[in-house]
Phi, psi and omega in degrees: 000135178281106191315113180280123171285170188235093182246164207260139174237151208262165189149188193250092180312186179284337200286309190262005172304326188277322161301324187272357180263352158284335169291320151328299173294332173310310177301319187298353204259315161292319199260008183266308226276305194316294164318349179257328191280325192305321201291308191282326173274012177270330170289317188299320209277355174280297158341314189276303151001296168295311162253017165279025219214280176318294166306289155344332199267338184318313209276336184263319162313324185269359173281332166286327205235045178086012184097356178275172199266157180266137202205170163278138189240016148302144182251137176291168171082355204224117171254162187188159254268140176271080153094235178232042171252196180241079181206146198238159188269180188257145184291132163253201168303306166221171198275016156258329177284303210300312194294330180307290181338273208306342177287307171314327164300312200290310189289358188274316174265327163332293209265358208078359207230069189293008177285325187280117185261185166300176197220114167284185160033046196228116168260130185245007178276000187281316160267341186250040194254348150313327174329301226294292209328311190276354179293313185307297189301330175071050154281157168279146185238140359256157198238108180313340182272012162267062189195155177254137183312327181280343171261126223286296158013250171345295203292315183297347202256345181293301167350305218211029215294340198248029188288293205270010184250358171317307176107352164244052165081194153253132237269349180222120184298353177277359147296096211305114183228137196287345187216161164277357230269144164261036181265185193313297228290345195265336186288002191285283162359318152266038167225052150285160159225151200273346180247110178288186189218127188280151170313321191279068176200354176213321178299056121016343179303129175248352164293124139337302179296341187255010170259193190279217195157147203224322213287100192109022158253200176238178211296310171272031205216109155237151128297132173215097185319148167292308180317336165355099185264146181230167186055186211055029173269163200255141154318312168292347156273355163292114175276001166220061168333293180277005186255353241224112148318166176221296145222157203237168164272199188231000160194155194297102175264031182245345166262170183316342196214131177297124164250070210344120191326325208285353195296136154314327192243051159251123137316076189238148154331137138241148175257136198254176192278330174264015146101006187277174154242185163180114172313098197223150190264141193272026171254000176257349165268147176324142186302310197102219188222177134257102209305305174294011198184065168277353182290326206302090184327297183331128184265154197324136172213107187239153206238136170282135194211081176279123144338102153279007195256171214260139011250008159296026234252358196303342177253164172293132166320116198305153200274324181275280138208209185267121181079065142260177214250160153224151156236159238306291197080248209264000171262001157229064153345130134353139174041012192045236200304272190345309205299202188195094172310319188224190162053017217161149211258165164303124196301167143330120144230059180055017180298141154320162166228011163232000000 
């Protein structure tokens, strides 16, 4: 009689199918957060990457060019010349209108974009004052290292910069865009940066009453006195070169959720006037001033005031609601060029000191 075997047959019973496909997920579970943080600090290190870039060119403009921040230098009262024809811009009122002129002559020849006419009622230094760098440089426009790899807005519209001259909008609502409109002022916007440029880097003014000012407006809105002098300021004026903000992002575009820069507990690059970068958090910089009221300890209190519906929706959404308050800090210093953002207490303006 033949002895009965017992056999086993092989394979993965249910019990343990299920222990490894619960172990799998656990690792997935460990390993998406760790992957997602490595994707965001390889982008931020493009962003320090960029605007050490940026900085770095402050320093080369200013061994040509008397020691000055690189800036827009047209002047009002004064005309001049469109690119390299013979048509001239028209002389104008104030050193803001004059700095919209050049900037648009920079996008006209740069950028390609003799479509682009003058742009009245336009401050172009907040966002555009890289135009100067890359005109110094014979960059081609738009140029990725004015841009944070994370910011998604900008890279599509870079994508496509000549979108709004169409004449049907912009081609998809899901793109977040500050305007509907295909008009001139609009076509100005994918040669934006994602790295603002602080007023004391162009604001020169010594009347208290004629400089620009945010306090008690919102976030996208300056005063700018006709009297206003803008450009030329030196790089040697800064008494705290390494203390001194220079340019900022417009936003954390690295955390989980995009964050408007001016939040206490955001973390951004900042770039400084002696060309350094440093990852600094903004509730550890100095409050700043009110530029028109430097005796005033206080500081500057400006309301985040975003479009939130879609598709103007381009800037990040307020963590709280629409028009909450922040303060300036480091886009308006104490004392501007002069002051001291970080690492260091706030200079003399006649401020009380309690």
């Amino acid at each position: 009689m033949a002895a009965s075997r017992e056999t086993r047959k092989s394979g993965f019973t249910l019990i343990e199918l299920l222990v490894v496909i619960a172990i799998i997920a656990l690792l997935i579970g460990i390993l998406l957060p760790a992957l997602g943080e490595a994707r965001r600090s390889a982008r931020r290190t493009v962003d320090i990457s960029n605007m050490g870039t940026m900085s770095k060119t402050l320093g080369t403009y200013a061994s040509e060019f008397q020691d000055k921040v690189y800036g827009f230098t047209w002047k009002k009262g004064v005309r001049y010349r469109a690119g390299e024809t013979d048509t001239f811009w028209p002389s104008e009122a104030s050193d803001v209108q004059a700095a919209a002129n050049q900037a648009v002559d920079i996008l006209n020849r740069r950028g390609d974009r003799p479509d682009i006419k003058k742009i009245s009622g336009w401050i172009p230094h907040i966002y555009y004052t890289h135009l100067v760098a890359q005109d110094y440089l014979n960059s081609r426009l738009p140029e990725k290292v004015v841009i944070s790899p994370a910011d998604r807005p900008r890279t599509i519209w870079q994508a496509d910069p000549k979108v709004p001259e169409l004449g049907g909008g912009w081609p998809l609502t899901s793109i977040p865009r500050p305007t509907n409109g295909t008009a001139n002022n609009d076509r100005r916007w994918p040669y934006s940066s994602s790295y603002l440029t602080v007023v004391a880097s162009f604001d020169r003014t010594a009347v208290p009453t004629a400089r620009l000012s945010q306090d008690g407006g919102v976030h996208n809105s300056y005063t700018v006195p006709t009297a206003a002098v803008l450009g030329g300021v030196r790089v040697s004026d800064s008494d705290f070169p390494n203390n001194k903000v220079f340019q900022y992002p417009a936003a954390d575009y690295h955390a989980k959720r995009v964050t408007y820069w001016a939040y206490d507990d955001v973390k951004i690059p900042l770039s400084f006037y002696d060309t350094h970068v440093a990852v600094t958090k903004i509730g550890d910089c100095n409050p700043g001033w009110k530029p028109q009221k430097p005796t005033d300890k206080n500081p500057s209190i400006i309301a985040y005031d975003p479009t939130i519906a879609s598709p103007l929706n381009w800037e990040p959404e307020p963590i709280t609601a629409v028009g909450e308050k922040y303060i300036g800090r480091i886009a308006w210093t104490r004392g501007g060029i002069k002051g001291n953002d970080v690492g260091g207490s706030e200079i003399d303006t006649g401020q009380p000191k309690n």
